[in-house]
PyMOL Python script that loads the backbone (N, CA, C, O; Angstrom):
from pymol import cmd

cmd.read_pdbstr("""\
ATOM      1  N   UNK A   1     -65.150  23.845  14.231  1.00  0.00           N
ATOM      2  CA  UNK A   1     -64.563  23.047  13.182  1.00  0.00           C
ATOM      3  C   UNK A   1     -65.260  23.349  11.860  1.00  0.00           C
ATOM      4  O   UNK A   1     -66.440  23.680  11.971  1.00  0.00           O
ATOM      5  N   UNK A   2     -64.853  23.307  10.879  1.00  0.00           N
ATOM      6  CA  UNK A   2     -65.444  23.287   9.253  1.00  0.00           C
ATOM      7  C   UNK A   2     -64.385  24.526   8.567  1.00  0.00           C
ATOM      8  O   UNK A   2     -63.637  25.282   9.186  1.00  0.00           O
ATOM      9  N   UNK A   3     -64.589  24.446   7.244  1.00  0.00           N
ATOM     10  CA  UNK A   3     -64.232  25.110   6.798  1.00  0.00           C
ATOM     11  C   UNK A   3     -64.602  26.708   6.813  1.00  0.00           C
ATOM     12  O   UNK A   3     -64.167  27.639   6.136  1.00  0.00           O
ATOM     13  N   UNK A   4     -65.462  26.657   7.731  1.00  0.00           N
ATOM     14  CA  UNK A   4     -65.564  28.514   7.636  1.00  0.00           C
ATOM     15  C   UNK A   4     -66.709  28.297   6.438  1.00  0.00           C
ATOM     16  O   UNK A   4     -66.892  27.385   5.633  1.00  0.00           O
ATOM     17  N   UNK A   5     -67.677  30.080   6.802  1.00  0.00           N
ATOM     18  CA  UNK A   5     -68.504  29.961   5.477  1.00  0.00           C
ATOM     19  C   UNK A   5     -68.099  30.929   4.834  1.00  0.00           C
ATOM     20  O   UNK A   5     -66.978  31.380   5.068  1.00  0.00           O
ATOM     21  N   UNK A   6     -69.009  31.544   3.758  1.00  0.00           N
ATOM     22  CA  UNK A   6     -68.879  32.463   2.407  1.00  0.00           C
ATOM     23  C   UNK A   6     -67.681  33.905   3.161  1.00  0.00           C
ATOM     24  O   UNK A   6     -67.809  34.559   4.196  1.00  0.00           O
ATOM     25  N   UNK A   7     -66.801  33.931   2.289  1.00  0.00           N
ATOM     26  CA  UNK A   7     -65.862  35.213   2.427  1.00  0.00           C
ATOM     27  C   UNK A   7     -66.507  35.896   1.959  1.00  0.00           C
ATOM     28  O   UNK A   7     -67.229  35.716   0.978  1.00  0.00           O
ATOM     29  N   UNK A   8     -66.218  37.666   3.171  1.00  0.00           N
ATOM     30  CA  UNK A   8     -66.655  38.682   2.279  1.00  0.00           C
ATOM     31  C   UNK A   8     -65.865  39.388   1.530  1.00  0.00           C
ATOM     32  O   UNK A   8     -65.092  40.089   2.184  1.00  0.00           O
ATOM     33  N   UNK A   9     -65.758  39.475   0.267  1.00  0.00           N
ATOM     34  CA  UNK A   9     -64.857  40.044  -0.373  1.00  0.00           C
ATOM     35  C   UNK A   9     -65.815  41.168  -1.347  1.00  0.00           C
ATOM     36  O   UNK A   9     -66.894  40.899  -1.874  1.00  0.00           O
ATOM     37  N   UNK A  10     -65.123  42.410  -1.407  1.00  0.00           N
ATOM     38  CA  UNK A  10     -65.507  43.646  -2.512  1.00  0.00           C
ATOM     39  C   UNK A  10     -66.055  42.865  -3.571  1.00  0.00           C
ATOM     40  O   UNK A  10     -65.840  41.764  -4.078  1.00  0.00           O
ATOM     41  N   UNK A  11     -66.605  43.533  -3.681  1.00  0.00           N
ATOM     42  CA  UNK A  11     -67.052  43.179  -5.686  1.00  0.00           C
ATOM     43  C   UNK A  11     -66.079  44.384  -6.761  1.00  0.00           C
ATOM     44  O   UNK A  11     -66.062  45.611  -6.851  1.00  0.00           O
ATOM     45  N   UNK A  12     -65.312  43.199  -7.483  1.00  0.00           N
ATOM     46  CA  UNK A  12     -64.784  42.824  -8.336  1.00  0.00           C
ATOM     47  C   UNK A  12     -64.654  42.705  -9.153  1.00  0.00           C
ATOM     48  O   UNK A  12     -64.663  41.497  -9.388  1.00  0.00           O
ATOM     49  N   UNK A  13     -64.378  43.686 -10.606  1.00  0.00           N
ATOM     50  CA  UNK A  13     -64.237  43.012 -12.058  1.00  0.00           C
ATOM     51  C   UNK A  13     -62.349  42.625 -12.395  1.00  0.00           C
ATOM     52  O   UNK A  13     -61.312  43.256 -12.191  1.00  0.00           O
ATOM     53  N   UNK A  14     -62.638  41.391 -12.940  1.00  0.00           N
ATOM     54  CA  UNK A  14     -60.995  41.221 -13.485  1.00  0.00           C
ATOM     55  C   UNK A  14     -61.917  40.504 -15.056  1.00  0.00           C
ATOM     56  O   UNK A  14     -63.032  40.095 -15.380  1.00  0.00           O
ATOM     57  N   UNK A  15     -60.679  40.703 -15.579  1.00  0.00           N
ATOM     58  CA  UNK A  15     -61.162  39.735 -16.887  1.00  0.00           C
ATOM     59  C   UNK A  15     -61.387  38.185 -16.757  1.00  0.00           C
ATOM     60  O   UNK A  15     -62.222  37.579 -17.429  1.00  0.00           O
ATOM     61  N   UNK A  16     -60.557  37.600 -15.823  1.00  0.00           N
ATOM     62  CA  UNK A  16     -60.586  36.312 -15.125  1.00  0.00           C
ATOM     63  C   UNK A  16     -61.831  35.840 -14.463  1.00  0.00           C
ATOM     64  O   UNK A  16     -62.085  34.653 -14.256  1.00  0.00           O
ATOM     65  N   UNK A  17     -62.879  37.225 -14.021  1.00  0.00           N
ATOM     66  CA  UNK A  17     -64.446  36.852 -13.692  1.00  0.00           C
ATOM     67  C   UNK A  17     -64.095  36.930 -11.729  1.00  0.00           C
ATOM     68  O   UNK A  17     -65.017  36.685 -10.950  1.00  0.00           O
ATOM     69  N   UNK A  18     -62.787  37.265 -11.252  1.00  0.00           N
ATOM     70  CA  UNK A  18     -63.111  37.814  -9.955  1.00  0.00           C
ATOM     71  C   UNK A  18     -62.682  36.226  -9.009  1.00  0.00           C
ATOM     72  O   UNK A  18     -62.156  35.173  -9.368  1.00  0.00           O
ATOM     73  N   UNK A  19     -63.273  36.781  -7.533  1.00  0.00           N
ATOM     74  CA  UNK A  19     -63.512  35.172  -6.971  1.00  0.00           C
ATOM     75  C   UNK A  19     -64.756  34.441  -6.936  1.00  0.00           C
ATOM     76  O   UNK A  19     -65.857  34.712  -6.456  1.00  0.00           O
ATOM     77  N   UNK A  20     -64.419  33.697  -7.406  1.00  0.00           N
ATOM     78  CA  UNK A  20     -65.359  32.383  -7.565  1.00  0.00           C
ATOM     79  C   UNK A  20     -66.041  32.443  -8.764  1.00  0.00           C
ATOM     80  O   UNK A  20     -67.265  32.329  -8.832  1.00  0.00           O
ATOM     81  N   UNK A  21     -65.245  32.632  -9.805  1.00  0.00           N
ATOM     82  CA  UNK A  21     -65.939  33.083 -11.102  1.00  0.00           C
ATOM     83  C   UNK A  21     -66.546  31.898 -11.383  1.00  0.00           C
ATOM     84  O   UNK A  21     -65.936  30.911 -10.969  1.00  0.00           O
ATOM     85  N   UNK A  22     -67.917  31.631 -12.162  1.00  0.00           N
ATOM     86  CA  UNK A  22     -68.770  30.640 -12.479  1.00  0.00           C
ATOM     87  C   UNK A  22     -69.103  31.231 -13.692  1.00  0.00           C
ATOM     88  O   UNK A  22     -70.086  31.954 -13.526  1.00  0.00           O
ATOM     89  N   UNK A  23     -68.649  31.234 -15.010  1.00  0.00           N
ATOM     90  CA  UNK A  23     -69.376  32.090 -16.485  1.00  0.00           C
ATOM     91  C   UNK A  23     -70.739  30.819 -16.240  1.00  0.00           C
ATOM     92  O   UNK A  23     -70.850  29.852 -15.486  1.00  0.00           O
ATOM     93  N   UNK A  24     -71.505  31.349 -17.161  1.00  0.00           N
ATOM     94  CA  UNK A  24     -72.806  30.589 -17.385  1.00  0.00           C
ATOM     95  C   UNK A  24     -72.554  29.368 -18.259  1.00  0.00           C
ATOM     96  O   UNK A  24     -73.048  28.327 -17.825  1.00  0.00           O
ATOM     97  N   UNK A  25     -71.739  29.274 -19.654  1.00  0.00           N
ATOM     98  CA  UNK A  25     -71.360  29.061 -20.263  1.00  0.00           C
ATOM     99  C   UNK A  25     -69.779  28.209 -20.436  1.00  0.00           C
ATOM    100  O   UNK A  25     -69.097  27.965 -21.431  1.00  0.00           O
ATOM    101  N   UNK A  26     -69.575  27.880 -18.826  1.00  0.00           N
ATOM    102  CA  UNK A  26     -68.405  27.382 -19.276  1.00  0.00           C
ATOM    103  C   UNK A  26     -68.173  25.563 -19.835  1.00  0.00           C
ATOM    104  O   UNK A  26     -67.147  24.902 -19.999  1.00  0.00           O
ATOM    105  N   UNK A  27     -69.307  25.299 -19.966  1.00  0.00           N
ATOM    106  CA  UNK A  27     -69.049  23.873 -20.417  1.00  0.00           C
ATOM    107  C   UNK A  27     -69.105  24.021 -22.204  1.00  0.00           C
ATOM    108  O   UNK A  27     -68.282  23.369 -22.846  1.00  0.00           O
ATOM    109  N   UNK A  28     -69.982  24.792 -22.845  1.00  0.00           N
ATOM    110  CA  UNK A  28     -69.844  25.140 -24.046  1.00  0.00           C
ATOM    111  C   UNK A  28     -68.548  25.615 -24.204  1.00  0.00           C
ATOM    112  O   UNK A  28     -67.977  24.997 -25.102  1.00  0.00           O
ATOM    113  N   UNK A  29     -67.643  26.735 -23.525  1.00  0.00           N
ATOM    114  CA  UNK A  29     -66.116  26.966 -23.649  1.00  0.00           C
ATOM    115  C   UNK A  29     -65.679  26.191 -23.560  1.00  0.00           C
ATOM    116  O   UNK A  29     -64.757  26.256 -24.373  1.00  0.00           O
ATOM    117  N   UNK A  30     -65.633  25.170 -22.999  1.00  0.00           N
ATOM    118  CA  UNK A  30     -64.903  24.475 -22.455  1.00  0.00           C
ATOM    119  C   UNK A  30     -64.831  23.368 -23.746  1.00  0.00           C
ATOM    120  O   UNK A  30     -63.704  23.197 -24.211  1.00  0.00           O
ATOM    121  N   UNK A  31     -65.679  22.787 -24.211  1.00  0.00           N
ATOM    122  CA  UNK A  31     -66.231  21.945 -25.424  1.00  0.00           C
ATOM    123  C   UNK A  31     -65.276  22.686 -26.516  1.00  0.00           C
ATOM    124  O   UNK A  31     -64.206  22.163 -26.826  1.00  0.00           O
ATOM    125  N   UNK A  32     -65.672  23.859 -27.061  1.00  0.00           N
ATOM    126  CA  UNK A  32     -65.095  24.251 -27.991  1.00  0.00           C
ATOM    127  C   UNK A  32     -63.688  24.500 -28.189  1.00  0.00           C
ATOM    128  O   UNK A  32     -63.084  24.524 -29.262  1.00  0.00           O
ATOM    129  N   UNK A  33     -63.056  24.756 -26.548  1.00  0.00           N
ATOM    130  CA  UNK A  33     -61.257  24.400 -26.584  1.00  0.00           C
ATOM    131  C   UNK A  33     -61.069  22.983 -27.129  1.00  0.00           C
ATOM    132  O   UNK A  33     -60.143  22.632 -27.861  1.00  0.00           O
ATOM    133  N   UNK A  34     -62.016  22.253 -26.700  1.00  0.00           N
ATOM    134  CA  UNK A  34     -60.816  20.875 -26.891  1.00  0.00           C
ATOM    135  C   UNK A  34     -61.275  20.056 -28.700  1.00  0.00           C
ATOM    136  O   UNK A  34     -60.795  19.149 -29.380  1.00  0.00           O
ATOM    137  N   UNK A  35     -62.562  21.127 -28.858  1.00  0.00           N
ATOM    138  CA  UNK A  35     -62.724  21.183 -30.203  1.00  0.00           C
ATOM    139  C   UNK A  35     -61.553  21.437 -31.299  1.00  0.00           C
ATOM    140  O   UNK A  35     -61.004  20.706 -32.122  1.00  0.00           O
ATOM    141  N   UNK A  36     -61.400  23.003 -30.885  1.00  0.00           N
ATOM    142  CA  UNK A  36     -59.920  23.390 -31.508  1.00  0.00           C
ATOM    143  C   UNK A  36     -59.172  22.842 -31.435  1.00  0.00           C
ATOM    144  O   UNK A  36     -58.725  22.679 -32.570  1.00  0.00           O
ATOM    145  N   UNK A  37     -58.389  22.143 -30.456  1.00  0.00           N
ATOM    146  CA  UNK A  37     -57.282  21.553 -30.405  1.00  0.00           C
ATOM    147  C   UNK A  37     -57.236  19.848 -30.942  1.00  0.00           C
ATOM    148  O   UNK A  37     -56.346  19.199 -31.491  1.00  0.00           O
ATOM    149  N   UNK A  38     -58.666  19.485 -30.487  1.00  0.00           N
ATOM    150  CA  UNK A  38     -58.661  18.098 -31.578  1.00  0.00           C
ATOM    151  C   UNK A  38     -58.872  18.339 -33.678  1.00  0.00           C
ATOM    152  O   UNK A  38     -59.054  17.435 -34.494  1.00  0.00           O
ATOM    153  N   UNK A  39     -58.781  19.454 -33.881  1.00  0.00           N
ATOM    154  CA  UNK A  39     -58.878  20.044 -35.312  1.00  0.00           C
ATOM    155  C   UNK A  39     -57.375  20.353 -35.443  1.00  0.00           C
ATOM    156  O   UNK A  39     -56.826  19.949 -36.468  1.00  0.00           O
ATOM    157  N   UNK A  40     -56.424  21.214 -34.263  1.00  0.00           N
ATOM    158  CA  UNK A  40     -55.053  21.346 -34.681  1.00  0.00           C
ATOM    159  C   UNK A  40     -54.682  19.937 -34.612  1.00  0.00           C
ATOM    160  O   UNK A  40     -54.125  19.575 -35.649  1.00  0.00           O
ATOM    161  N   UNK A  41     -54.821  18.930 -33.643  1.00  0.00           N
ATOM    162  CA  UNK A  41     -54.007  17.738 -34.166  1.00  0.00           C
ATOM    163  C   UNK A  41     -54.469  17.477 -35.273  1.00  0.00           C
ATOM    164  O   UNK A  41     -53.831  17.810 -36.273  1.00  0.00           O
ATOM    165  N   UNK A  42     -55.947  16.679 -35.405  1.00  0.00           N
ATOM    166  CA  UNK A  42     -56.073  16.428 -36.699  1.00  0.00           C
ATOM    167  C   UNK A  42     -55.056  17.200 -38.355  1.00  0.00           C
ATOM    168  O   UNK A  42     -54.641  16.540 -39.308  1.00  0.00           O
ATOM    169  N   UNK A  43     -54.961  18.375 -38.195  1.00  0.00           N
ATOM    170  CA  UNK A  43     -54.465  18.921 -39.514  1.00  0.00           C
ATOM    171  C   UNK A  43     -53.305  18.376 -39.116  1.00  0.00           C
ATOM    172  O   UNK A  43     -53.136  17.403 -39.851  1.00  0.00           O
ATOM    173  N   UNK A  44     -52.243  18.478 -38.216  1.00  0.00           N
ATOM    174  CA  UNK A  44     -50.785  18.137 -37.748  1.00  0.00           C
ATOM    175  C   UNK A  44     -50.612  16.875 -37.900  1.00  0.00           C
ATOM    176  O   UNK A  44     -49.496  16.405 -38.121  1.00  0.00           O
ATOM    177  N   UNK A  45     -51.658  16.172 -37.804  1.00  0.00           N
ATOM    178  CA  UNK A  45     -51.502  14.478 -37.975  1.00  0.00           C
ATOM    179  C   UNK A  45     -51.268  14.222 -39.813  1.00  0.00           C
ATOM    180  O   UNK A  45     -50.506  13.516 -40.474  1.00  0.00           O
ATOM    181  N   UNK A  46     -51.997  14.877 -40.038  1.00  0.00           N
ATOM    182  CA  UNK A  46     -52.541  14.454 -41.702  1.00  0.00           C
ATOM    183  C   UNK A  46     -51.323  15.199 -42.582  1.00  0.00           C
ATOM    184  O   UNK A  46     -50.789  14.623 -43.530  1.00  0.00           O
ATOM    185  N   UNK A  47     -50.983  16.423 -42.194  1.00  0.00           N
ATOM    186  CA  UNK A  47     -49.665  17.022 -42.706  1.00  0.00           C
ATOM    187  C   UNK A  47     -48.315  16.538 -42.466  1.00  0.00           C
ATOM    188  O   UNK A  47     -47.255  16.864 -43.001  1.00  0.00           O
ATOM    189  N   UNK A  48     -48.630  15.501 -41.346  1.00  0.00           N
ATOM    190  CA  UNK A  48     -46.901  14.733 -41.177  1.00  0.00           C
ATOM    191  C   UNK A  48     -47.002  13.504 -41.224  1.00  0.00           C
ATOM    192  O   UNK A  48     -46.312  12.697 -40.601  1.00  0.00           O
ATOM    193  N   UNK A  49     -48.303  13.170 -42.337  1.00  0.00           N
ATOM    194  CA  UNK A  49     -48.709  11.857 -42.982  1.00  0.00           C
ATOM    195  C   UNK A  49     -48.127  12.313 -44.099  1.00  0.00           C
ATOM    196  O   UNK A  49     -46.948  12.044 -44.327  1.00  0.00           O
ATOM    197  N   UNK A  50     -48.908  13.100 -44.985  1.00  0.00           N
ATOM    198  CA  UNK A  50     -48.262  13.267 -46.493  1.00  0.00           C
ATOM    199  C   UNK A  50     -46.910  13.720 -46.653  1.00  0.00           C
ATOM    200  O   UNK A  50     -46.398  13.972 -47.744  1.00  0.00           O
ATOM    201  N   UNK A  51     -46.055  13.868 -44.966  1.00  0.00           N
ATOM    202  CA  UNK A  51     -44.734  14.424 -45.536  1.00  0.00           C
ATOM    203  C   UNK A  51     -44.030  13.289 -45.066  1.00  0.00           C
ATOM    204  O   UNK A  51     -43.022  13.397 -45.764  1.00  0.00           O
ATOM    205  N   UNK A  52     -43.862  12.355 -44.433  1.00  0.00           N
ATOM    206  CA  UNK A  52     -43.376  11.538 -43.987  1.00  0.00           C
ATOM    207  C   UNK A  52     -42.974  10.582 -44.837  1.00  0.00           C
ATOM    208  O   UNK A  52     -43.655   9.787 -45.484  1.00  0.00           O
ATOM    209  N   UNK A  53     -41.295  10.786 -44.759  1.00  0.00           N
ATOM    210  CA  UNK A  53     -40.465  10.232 -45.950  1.00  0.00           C
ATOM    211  C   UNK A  53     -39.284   8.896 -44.953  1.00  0.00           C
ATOM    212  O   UNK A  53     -39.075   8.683 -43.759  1.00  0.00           O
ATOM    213  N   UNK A  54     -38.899   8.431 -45.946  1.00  0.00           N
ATOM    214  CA  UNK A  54     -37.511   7.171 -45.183  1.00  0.00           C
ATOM    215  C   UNK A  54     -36.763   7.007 -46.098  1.00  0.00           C
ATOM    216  O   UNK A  54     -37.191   5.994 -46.651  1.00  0.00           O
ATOM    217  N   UNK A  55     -35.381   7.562 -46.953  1.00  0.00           N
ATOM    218  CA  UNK A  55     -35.102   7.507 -48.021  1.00  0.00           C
ATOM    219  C   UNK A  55     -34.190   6.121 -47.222  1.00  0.00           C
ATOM    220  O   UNK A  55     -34.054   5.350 -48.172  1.00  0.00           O
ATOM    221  N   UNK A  56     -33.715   5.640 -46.347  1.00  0.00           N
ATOM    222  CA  UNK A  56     -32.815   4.529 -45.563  1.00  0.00           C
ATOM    223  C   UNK A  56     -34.144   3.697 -44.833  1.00  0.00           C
ATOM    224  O   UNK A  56     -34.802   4.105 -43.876  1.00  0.00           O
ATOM    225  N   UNK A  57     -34.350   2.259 -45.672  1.00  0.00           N
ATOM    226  CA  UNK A  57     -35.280   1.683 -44.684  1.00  0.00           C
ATOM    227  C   UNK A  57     -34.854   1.909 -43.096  1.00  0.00           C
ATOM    228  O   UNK A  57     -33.673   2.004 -42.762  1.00  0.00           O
ATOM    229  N   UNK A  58     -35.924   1.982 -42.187  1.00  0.00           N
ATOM    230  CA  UNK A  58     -35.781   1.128 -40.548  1.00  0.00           C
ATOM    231  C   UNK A  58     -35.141  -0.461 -40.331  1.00  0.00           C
ATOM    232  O   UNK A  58     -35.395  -1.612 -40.687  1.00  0.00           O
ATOM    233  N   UNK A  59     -34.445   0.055 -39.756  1.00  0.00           N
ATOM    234  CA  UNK A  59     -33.918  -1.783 -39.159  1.00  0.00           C
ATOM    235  C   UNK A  59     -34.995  -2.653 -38.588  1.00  0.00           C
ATOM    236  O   UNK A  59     -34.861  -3.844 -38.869  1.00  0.00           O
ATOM    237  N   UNK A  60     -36.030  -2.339 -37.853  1.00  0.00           N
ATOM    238  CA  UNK A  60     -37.524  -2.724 -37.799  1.00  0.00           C
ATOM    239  C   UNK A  60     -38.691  -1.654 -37.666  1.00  0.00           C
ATOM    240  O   UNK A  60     -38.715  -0.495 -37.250  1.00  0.00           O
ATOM    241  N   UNK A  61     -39.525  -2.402 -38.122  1.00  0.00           N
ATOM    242  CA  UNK A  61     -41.073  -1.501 -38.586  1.00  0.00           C
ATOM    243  C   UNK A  61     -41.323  -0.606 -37.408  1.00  0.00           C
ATOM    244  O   UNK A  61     -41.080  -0.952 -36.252  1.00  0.00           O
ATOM    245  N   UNK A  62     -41.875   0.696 -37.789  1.00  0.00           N
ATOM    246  CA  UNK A  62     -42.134   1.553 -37.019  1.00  0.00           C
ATOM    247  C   UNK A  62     -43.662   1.898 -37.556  1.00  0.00           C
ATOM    248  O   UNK A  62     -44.108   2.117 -38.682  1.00  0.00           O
ATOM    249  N   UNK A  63     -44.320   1.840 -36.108  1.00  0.00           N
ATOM    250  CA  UNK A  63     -45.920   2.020 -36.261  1.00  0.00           C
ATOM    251  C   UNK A  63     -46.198   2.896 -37.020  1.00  0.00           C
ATOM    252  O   UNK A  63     -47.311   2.705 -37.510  1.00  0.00           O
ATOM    253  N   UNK A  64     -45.594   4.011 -37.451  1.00  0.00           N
ATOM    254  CA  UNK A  64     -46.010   5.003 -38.308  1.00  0.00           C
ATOM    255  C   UNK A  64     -46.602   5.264 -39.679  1.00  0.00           C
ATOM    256  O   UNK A  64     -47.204   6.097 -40.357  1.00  0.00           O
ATOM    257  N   UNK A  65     -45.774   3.375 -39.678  1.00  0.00           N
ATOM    258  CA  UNK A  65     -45.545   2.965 -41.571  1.00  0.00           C
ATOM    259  C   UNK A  65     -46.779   2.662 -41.938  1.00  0.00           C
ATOM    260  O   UNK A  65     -47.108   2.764 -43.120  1.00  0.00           O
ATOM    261  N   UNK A  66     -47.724   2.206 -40.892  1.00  0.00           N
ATOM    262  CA  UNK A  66     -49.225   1.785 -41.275  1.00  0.00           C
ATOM    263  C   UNK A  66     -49.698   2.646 -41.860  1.00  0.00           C
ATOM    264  O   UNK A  66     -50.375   2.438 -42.867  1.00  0.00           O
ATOM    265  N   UNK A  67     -49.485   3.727 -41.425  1.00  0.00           N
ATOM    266  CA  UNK A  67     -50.353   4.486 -41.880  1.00  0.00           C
ATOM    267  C   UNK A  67     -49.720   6.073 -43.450  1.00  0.00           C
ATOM    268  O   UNK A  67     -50.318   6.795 -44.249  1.00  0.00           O
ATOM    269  N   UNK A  68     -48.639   5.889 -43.158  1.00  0.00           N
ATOM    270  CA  UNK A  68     -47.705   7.128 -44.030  1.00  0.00           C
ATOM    271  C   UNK A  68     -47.983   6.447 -45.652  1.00  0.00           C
ATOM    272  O   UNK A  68     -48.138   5.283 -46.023  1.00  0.00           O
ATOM    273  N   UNK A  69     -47.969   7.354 -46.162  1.00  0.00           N
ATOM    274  CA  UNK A  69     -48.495   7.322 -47.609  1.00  0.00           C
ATOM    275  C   UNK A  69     -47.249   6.856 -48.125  1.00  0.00           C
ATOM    276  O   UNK A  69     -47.423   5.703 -48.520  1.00  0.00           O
ATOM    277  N   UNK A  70     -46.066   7.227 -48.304  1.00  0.00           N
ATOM    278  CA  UNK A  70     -44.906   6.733 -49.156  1.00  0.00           C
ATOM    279  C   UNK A  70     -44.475   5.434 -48.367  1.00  0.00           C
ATOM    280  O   UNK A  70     -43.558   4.765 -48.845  1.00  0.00           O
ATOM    281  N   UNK A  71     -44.902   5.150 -47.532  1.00  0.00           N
ATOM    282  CA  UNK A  71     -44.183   4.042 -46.431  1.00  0.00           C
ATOM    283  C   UNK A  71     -43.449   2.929 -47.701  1.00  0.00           C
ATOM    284  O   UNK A  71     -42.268   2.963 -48.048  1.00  0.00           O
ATOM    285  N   UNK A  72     -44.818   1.716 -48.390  1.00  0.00           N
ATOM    286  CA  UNK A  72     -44.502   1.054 -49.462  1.00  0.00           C
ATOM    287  C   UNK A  72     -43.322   1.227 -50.558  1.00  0.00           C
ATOM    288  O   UNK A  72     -42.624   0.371 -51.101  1.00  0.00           O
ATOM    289  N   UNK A  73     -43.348   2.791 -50.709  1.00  0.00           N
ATOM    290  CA  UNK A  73     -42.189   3.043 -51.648  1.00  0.00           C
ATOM    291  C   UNK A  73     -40.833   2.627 -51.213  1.00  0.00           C
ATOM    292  O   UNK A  73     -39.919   1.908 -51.618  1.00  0.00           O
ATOM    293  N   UNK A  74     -41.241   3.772 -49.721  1.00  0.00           N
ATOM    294  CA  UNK A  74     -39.851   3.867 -49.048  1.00  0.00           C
ATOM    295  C   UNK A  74     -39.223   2.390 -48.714  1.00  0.00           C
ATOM    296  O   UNK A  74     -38.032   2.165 -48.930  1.00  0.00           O
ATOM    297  N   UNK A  75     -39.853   1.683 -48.328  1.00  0.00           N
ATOM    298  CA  UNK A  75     -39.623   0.326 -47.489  1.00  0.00           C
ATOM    299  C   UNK A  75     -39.878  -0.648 -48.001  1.00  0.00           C
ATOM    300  O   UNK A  75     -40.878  -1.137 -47.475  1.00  0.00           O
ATOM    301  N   UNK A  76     -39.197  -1.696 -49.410  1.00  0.00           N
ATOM    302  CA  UNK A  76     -40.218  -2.715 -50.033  1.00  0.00           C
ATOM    303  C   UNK A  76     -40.379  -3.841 -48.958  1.00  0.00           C
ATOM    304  O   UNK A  76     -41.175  -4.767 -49.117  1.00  0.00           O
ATOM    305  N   UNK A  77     -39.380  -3.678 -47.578  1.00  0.00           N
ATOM    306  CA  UNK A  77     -40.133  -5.358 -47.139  1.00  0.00           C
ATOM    307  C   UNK A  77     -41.141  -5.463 -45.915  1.00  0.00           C
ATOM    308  O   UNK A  77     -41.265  -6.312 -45.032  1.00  0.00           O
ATOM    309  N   UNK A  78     -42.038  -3.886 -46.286  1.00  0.00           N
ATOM    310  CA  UNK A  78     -43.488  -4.082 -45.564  1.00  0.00           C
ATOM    311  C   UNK A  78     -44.377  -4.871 -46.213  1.00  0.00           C
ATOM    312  O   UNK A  78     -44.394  -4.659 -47.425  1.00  0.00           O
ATOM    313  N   UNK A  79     -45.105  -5.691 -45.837  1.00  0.00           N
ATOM    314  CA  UNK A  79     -46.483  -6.400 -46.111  1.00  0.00           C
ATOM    315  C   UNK A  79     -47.342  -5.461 -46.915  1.00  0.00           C
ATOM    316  O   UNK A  79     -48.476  -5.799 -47.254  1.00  0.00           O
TER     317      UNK A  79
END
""", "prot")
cmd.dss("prot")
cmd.show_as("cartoon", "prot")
cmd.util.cbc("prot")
cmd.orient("prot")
């Protein structure tokens, strides 16, 4: 019973790091993906803040308005 131990398999280069790839480094990679991608939202958030228009008020408030720069213009019966 058990899972069986260590396979023997050839040694291996792929760019992928083979089987059972372990880089030394993958928690620093790993950090810095979700770095990047919390920097692409951030810019994507903030760029469809300053563009975010309503020339026809909403029939009711949409969470967005808290925060959108023209909201007040667009909408006089926000708070």
């Amino acid at each position: 019973m058990g899972g069986g131990g260590w396979y023997h398999v050839p040694k291996v280069w792929s760019p992928a790091g083979g089987w059972w790839a372990t880089p030394k480094n993958w928690k620093f990679n790993t950090g810095m993906g979700f770095v990047a991608i919390g920097i692409g939202v951030a810019i994507t958030f903030t760029t469809s803040i300053s563009k975010e228009r309503r020339p026809i008020p909403p029939a009711w408030h949409i969470p967005s308005q808290r925060w959108a720069v023209h909201a007040k213009i667009d909408d006089p019966s926000l708070p």
